[in-house]
C-alpha positions as CSV (number, residue, x, y, z in Angstrom):
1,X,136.2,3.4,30.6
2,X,134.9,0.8,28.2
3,X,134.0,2.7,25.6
4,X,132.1,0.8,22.0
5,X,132.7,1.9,18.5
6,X,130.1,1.7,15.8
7,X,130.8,2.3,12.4
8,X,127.6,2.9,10.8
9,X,129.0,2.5,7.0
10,X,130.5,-0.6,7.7
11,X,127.9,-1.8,9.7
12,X,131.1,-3.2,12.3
13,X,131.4,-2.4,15.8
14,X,134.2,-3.4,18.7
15,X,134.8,-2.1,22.2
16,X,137.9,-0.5,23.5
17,X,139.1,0.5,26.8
18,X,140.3,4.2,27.2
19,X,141.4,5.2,30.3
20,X,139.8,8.9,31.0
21,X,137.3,9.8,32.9
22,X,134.6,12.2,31.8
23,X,132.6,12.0,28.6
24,X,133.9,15.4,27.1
25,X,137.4,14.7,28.2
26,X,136.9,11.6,25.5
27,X,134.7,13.6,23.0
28,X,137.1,16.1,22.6
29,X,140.4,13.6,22.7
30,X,138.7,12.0,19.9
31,X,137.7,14.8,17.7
32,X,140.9,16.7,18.1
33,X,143.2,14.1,18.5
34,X,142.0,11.1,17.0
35,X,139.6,11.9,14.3
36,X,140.5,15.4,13.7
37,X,136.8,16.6,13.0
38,X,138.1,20.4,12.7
39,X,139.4,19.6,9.3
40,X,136.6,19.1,7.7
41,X,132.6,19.7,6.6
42,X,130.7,19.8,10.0
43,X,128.4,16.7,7.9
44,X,132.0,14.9,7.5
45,X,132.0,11.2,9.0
46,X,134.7,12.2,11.3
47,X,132.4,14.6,12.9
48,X,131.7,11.5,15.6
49,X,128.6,11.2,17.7
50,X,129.7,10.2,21.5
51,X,126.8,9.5,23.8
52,X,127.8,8.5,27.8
53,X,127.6,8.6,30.7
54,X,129.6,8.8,34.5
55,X,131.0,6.1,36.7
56,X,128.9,8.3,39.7
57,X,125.8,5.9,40.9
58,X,124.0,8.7,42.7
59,X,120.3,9.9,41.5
60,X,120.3,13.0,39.2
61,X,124.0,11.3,37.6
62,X,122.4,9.1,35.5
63,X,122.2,11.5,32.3
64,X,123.4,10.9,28.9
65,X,125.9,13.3,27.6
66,X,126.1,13.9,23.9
67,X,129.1,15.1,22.2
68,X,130.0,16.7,18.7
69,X,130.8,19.0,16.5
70,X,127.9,21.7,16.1
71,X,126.9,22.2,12.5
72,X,125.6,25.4,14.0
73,X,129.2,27.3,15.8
74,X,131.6,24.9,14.6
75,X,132.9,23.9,18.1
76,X,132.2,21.4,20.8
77,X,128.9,21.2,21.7
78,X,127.4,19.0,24.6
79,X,123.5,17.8,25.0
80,X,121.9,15.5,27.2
81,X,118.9,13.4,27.9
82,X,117.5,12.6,31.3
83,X,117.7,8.8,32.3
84,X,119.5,7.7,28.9
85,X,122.9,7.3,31.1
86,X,121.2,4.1,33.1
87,X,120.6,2.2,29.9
88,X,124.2,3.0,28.6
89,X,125.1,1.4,31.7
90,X,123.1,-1.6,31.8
91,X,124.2,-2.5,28.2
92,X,128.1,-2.7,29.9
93,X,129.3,0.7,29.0
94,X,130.5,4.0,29.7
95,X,130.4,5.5,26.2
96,X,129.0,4.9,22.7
97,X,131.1,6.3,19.7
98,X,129.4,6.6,16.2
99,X,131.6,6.9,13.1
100,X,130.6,6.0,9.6
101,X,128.0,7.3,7.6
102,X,125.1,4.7,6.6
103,X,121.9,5.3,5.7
104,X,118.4,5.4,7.6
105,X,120.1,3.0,9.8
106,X,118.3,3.0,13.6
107,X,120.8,0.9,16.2
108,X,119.5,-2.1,18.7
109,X,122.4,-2.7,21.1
110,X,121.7,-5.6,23.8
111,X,124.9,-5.9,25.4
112,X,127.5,-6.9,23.5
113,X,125.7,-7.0,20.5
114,X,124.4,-4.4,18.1
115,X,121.5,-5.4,15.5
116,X,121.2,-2.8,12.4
117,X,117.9,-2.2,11.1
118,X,116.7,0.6,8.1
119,X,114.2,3.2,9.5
120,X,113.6,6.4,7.9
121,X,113.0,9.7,9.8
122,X,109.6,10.6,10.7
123,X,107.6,13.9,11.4
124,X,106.0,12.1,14.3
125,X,108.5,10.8,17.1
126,X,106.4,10.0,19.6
127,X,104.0,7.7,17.0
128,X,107.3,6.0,16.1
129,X,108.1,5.6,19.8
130,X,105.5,3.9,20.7
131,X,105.6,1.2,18.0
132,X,109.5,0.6,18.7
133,X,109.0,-0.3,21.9
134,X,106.1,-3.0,21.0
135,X,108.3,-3.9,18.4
136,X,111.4,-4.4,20.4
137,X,110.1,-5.9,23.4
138,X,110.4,-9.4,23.1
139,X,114.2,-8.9,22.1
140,X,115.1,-7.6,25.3
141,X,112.7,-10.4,26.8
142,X,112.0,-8.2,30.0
143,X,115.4,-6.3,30.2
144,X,114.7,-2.8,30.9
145,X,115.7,-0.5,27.4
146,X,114.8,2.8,26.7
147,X,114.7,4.6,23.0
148,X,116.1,7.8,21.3
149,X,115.3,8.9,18.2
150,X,115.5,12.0,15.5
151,X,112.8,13.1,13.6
152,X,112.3,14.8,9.9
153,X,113.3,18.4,11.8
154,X,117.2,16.6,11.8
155,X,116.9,15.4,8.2
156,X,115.6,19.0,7.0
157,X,117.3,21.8,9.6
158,X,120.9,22.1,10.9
159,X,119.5,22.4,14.3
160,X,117.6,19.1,14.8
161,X,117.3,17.3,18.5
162,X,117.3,13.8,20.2
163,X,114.3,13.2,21.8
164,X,113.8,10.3,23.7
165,X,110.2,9.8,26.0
166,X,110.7,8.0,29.9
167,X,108.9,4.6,28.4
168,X,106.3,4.7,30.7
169,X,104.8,8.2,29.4
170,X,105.8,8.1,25.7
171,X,105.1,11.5,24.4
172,X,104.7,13.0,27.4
173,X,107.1,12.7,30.2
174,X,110.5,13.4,26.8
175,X,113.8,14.5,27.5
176,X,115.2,16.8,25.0
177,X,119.2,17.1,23.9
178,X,118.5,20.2,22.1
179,X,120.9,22.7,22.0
180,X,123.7,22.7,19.1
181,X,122.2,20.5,16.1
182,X,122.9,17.3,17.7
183,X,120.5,15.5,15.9
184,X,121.2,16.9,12.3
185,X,124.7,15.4,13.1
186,X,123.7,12.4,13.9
187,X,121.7,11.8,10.5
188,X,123.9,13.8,8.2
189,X,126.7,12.9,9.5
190,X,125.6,8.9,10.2
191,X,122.5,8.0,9.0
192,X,121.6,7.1,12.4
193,X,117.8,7.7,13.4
194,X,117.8,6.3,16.2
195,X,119.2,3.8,19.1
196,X,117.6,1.2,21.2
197,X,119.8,0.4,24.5
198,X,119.6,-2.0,27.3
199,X,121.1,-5.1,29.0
200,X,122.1,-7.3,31.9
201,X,124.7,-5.5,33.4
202,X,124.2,-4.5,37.2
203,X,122.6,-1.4,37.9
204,X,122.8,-0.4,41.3
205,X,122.2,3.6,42.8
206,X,123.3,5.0,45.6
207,X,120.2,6.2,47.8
208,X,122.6,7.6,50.7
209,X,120.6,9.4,53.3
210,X,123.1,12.6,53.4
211,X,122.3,12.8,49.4
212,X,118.8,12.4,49.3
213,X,119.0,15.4,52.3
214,X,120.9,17.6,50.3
215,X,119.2,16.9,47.4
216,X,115.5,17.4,48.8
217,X,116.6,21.0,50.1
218,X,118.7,22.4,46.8
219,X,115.7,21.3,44.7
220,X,113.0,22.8,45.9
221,X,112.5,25.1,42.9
222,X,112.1,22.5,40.5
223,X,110.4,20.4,43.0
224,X,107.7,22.6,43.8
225,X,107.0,25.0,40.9
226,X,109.5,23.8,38.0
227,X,110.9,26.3,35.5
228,X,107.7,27.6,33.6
229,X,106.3,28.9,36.6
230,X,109.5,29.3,39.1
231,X,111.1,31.6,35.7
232,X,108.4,33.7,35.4
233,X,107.7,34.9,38.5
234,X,111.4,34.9,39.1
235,X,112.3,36.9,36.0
236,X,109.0,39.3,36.2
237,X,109.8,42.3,34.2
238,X,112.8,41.0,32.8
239,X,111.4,38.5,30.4
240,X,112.4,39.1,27.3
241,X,109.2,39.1,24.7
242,X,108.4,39.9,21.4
243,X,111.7,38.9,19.4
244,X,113.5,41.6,22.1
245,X,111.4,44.0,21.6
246,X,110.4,44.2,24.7
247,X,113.3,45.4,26.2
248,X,113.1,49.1,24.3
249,X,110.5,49.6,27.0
250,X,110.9,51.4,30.5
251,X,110.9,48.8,33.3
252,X,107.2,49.8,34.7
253,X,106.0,49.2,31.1
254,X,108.0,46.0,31.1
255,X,106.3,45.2,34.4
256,X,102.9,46.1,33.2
257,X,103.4,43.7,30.2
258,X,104.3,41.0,32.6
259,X,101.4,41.6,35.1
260,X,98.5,42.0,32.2
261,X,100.3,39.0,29.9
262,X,102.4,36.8,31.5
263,X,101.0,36.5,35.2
264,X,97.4,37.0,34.4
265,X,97.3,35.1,31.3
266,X,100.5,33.0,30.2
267,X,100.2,31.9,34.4
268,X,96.5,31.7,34.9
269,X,94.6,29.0,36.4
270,X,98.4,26.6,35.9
271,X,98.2,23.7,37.3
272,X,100.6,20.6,36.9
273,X,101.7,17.2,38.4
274,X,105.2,16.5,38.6
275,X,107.0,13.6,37.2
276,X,111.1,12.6,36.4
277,X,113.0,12.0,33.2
278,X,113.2,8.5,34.3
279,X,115.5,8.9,36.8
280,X,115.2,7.8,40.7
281,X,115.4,11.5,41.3
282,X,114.0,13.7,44.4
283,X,113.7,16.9,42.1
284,X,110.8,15.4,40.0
285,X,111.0,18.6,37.5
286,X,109.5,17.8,34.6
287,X,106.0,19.1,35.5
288,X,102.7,17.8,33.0
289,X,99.5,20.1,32.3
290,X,96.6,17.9,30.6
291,X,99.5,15.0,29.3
292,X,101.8,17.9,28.0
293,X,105.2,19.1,29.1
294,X,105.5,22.6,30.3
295,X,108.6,23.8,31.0
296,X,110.3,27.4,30.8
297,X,112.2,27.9,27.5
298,X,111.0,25.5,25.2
299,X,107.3,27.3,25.8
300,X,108.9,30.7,25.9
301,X,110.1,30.2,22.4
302,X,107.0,29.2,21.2
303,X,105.0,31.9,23.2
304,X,105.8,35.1,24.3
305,X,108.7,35.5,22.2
306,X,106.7,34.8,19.5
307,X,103.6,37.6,21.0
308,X,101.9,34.4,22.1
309,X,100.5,34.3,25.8
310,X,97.9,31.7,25.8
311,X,99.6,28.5,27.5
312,X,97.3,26.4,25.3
313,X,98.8,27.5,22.2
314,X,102.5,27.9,23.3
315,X,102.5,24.2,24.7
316,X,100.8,23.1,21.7
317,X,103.5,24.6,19.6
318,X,106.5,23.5,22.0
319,X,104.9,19.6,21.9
320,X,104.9,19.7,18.2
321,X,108.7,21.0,17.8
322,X,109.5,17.8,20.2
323,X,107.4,15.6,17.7
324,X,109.4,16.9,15.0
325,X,112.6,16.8,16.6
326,X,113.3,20.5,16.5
327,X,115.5,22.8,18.8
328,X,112.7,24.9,20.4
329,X,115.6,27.6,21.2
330,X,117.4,28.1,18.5
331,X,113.7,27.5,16.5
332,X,112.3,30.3,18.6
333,X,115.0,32.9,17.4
334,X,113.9,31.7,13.6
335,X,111.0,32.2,13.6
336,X,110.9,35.7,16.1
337,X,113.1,37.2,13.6
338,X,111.1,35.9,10.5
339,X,107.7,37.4,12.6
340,X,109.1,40.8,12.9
341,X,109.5,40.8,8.7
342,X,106.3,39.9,8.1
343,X,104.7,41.8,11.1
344,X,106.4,44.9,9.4
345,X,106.1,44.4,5.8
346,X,109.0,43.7,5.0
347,X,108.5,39.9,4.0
348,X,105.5,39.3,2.3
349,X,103.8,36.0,3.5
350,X,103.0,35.4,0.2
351,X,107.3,34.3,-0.3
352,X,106.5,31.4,2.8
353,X,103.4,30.8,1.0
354,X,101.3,31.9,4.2
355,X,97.7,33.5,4.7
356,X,98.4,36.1,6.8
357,X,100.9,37.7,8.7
358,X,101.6,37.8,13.1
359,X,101.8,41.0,14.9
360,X,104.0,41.4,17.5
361,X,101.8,44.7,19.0
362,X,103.2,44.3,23.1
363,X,99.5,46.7,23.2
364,X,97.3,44.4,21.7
365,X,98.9,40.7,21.4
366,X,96.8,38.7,18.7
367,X,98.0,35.2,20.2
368,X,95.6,32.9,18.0
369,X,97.0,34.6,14.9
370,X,100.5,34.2,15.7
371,X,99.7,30.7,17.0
372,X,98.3,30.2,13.3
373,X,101.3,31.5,11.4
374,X,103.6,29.5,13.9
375,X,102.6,26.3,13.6
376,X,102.1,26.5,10.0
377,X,105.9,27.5,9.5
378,X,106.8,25.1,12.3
379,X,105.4,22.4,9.6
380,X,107.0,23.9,7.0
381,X,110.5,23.8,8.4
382,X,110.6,20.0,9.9
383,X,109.2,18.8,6.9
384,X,112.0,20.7,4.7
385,X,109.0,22.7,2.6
386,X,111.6,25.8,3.4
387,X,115.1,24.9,3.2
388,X,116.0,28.5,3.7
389,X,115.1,28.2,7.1
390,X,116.6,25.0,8.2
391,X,120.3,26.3,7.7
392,X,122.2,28.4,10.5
393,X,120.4,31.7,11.4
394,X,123.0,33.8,10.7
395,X,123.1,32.7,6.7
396,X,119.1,32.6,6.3
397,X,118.8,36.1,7.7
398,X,121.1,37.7,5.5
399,X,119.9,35.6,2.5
400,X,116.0,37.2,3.2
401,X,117.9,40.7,4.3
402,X,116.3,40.3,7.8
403,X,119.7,40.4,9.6
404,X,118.8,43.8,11.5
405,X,115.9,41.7,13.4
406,X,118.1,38.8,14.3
407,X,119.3,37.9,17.7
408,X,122.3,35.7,17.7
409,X,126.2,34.9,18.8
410,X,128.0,35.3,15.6
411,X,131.1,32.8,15.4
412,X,133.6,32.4,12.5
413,X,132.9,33.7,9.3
414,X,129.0,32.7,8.9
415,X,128.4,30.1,12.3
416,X,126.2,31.1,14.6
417,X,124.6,30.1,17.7
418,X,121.8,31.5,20.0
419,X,121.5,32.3,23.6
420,X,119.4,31.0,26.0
421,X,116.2,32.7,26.7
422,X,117.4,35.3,29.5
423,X,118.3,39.2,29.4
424,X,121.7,38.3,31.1
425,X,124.9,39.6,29.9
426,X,126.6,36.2,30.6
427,X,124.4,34.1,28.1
428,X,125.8,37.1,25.3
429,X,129.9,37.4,25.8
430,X,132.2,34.9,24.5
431,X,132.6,31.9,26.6
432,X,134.1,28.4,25.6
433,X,130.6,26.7,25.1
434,X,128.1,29.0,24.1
435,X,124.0,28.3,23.8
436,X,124.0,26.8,26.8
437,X,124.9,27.4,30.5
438,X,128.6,27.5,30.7
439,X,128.0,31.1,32.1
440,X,126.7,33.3,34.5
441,X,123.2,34.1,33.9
442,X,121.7,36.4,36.4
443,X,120.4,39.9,35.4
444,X,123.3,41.4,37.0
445,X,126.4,44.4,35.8
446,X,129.9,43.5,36.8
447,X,133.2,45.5,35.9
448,X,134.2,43.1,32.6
449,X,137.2,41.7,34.5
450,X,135.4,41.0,37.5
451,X,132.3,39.8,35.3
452,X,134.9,37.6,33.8
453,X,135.9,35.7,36.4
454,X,132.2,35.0,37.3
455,X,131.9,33.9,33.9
456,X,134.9,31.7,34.2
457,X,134.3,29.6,37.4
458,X,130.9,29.2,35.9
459,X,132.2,27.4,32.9
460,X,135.1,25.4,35.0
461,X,131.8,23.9,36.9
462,X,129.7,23.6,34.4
463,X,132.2,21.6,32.3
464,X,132.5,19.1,35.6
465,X,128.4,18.8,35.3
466,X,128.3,17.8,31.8
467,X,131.2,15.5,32.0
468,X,130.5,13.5,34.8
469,X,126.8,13.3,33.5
470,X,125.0,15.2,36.0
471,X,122.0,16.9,36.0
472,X,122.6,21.0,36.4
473,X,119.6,20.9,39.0
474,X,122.0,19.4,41.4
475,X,124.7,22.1,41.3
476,X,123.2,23.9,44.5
477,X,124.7,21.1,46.6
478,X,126.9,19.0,44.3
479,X,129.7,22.1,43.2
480,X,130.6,22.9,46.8
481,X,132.0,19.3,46.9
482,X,134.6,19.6,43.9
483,X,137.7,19.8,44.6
484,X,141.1,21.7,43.3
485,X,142.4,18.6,41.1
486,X,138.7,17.8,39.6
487,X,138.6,22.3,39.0
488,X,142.2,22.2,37.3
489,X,141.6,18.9,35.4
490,X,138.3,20.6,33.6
491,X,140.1,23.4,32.7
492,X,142.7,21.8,30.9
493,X,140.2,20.4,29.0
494,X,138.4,23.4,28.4
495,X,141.9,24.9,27.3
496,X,142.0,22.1,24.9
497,X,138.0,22.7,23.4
498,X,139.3,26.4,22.5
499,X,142.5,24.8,21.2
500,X,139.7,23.0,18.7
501,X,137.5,25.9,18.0
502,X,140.5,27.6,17.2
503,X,141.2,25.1,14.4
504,X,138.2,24.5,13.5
505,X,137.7,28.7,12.4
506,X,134.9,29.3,14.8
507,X,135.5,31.1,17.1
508,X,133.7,33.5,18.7
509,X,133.1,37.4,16.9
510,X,132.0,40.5,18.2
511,X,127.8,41.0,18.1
512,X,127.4,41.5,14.3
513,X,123.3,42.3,14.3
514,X,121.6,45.2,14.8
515,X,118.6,43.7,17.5
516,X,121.4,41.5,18.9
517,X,123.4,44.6,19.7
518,X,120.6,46.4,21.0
519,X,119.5,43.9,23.2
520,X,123.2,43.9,24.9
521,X,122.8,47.8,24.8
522,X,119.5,48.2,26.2
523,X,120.9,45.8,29.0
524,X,123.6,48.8,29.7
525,X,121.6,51.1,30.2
526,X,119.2,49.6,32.3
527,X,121.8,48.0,34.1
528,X,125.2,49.0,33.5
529,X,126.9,50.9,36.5
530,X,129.2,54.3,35.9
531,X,131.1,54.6,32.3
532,X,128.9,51.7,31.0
533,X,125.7,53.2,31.9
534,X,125.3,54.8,28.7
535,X,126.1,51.6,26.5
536,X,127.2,52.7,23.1
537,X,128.5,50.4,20.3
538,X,132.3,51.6,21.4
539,X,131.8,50.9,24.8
540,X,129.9,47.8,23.9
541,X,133.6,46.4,22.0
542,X,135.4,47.5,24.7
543,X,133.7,46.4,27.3
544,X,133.5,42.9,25.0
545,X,137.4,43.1,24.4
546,X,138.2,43.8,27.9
547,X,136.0,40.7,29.7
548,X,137.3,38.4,26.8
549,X,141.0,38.9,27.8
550,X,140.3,38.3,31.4
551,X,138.2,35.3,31.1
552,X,140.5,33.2,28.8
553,X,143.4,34.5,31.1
554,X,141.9,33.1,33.8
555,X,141.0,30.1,32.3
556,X,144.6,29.7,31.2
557,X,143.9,30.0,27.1
């Protein structure tokens, strides 16, 4: 692959051909071979940036994948944005690598060329978008080029994001590498705010007719309903509310919660129109109410996790943690743990300077209060006004003595990262990449070695997705067609990411906090089959222990 190097410091850069195939399999070559990223501060200029794409040409493969060391676990940690890959590819490449640290630096490759220009971080992304791609248009004179950039939420939180809008529906129509601090890296690490991409290399896709068949019937969901509306109604009772609170309740009080707040308010009167990241894509997912994005998780963690069910509010809130270039996930977490404090007293809103104080009442919801305190502390936090809560979860919750009401995956002595937004034991047990989707993640009980194995093939795929730049909507059709080589390959490679995380003194602990644990137990026993029924913190670390040994077994570690 031809891969270019950038050393922001130096303000140099020079191409280099290295002949593997995925963009993880470089990523982690380079950080544990190469550049040896494990050694040092997660901020260290070693902790490289690589952003790429595959060598595939069919529609939903044109992703960009992201690659570093998280600030937040300590590991490997993969993002990516929809569409980014074609640019990558037009510009003559399959892979970007950013060492160096500058300062305020934003990046204009064209090419073979890359211009350097200062830009500071801004509170508003999509503003800033906008006015780059006036600004930048007559130096691609009519080459398509598309635009990512961080915002103040990387310069002021370890969990900031790359946000970069489709150009035709700046601000609205943005994909989102979220998940792992990738953004934070980027401009502590680099100085890099952003990169503009484009050139005159051929760009051809593959529109085969068998694809676009399989495509049209193994996207339907996202096609049709998207995940806002498709989760919801999918997950019903299960939907997990009120910083986990929720799930102390019966299932029929569960249900009734989702009935009187979810369907019949959260869902009411929902109507979108559908749209793509940018790519030629049949799945058209990204679904748009009144110019806004809606989709599942980043408006769950800004609404009813945080007691909020008006959609107005939550998508509100989710728009402005895009603006700000904010992790809405690991965000959500913050803040549900930080609302259960004040909503019981035990932080006074007086120490975050605040007015009043949320309730998180499942009876009586107060949604424009919590919408209030939210987006106040939302401000707060991208603009660096609370530092306390812009460093990892797991350190600001102990520091404030909230670490009882925190939900999240403990890893190394104080790393953390947090699940995704489902009551699924999968998304809680130790797998090689955690935060994301490298698991099972259906509201199912297995036996822990069989569980295990689940877990493990997950991961093995998963791995092949992210690599090979493709879009995890596909997987319905595109996973049946991997073959034995392309599995064992992946899981070499896997072998080698806990090799790093290994090195690097993160890896995965036992649940340390109290609502974290009983959010595992309170799955147990509402799910758990024969001597797990009953949960229990023993049987918790057994059943932990047990499906640990058999999933790295199986994955060879």
């Amino acid at each position: 692959m031809k891969v270019l190097f950038i050393n922001s410091k130096e303000k140099s850069f020079w191409e280099e051909e290295i002949d593997l195939e995925g963009i993880l399999d470089l990523s982690i070559f380079l950080h544990l071979e190469k550049y040896k990223s494990y050694r040092g501060d997660v901020f260290s200029s070693k902790n490289v940036i690589v952003i790429g794409t595959s060598h595939l040409n069919f529609p939903g493969a044109q992703r960009a994948t992201v690659v570093f060391r998280s600030p937040l676990h300590g590991g490997i940690n993969s993002a990516t944005l929809g569409g980014f890959g074609e640019f990558i590819k037009r510009a003559g490449y399959s892979a970007i690598v950013i060492e160096g640290k500058g300062e305020d630096t934003f990046l204009l490759i064209k090419d073979e060329k890359v211009k350097f220009i200062h830009l500071e971080p801004s509170n508003n992304i999509f503003s800033v978008e906008k006015k780059l791609y006036a600004k930048f248009k007559s130096h691609y004179n009519g080459i398509p080029f598309r635009i990512m950039l961080i915002g103040s939420g990387s310069k002021n939180t370890n969990y900031g994001c790359l946000v970069s809008s489709k150009p035709q529906e700046i601000g609205k129509v943005m994909s989102v590498a979220g998940r792992g601090g990738v953004g934070s890296v980027l401009y502590k690490a680099h100085g890099i705010v952003g990169i503009a991409i484009g050139g005159k290399a051929k760009f051809n896709l593959d529109l085969d007719a068998s694809i676009v068949k399989e495509q049209m019937l193994f996207t339907k969901k996202y096609r049709e309903e998207g995940t806002f509306l498709a989760n919801y109604l999918q997950l019903k009772e299960n939907v997990i509310s009120f910083n986990g609170m929720s799930t102390f309740l019966p299932s029929p009080e569960r249900l009734k919660l989702f009935e009187k707040f979810i369907k019949q308010k959260l869902l009411k009167d929902y109507k979108f129109k559908s749209e793509t990241c940018g790519e030629y894509c049949i799945a058209v997912c990204k679904k748009l109410e009144k110019d806004k994005k809606v989709d599942y998780e980043c408006v769950h963690a800004n609404g009813p996790f945080l007691g909020i069910f008006e959609r107005k509010y939550a998508v509100f809130l989710a728009h402005l943690v895009n603006d700000l270039g904010i992790d809405a996930i690991y965000l959500g977490y913050v803040l549900g743990a930080v609302f259960e404090a004040l909503s019981k007293g035990l932080i006074s809103p007086s120490y975050f300077e605040l007015k009043k104080s949320p309730s998180l009442d499942w009876k009586k919801p107060t949604s424009k209060i919590n919408f209030e305190v939210a987006k106040e502390l939302i401000y707060k936090i991208g603009l660096g006004k609370i530092p306390l809560l812009g460093n990892n979860l797991r350190q600001s919750v102990k520091k404030l003595k909230i670490q009882d009401l925190a939900i999240y995956l403990p890893h190394g002595k104080d790393l953390d990262i947090t699940p995704p937004f489902y009551w699924s034991l999968g998304v809680m047990l130790p797998v090689v990449f955690q935060g994301k989707f490298f698991s099972d993640y259906s509201i199912s009980f297995e036996q822990p070695e069989t569980y295990a194995k689940i877990c493990a093939e997950r991961t093995i795929k998963e791995y092949i997705f992210d690599n090979l730049s493709i879009c995890r909507f596909q997987r319905g059709w595109i996973e049946k067609k991997f073959g034995k080589e392309s599995l064992e390959k992946a899981k070499n490679w896997i072998k080698k990411a806990w090799k790093f995380k290994k090195s690097a003194k993160a890896l995965p602990q036992f649940w340390e906090s109290k609502r974290t644990l009983e959010l595992v137990n309170n799955f147990f026993k509402e799910f758990g089959k024969g001597e797990w029924k009953e949960g229990g913190i023993e049987k918790l670390k057994e059943y932990w222990k047990t499906w640990q040994k058999t999933y790295l077994n199986t994955l060879d570690i």
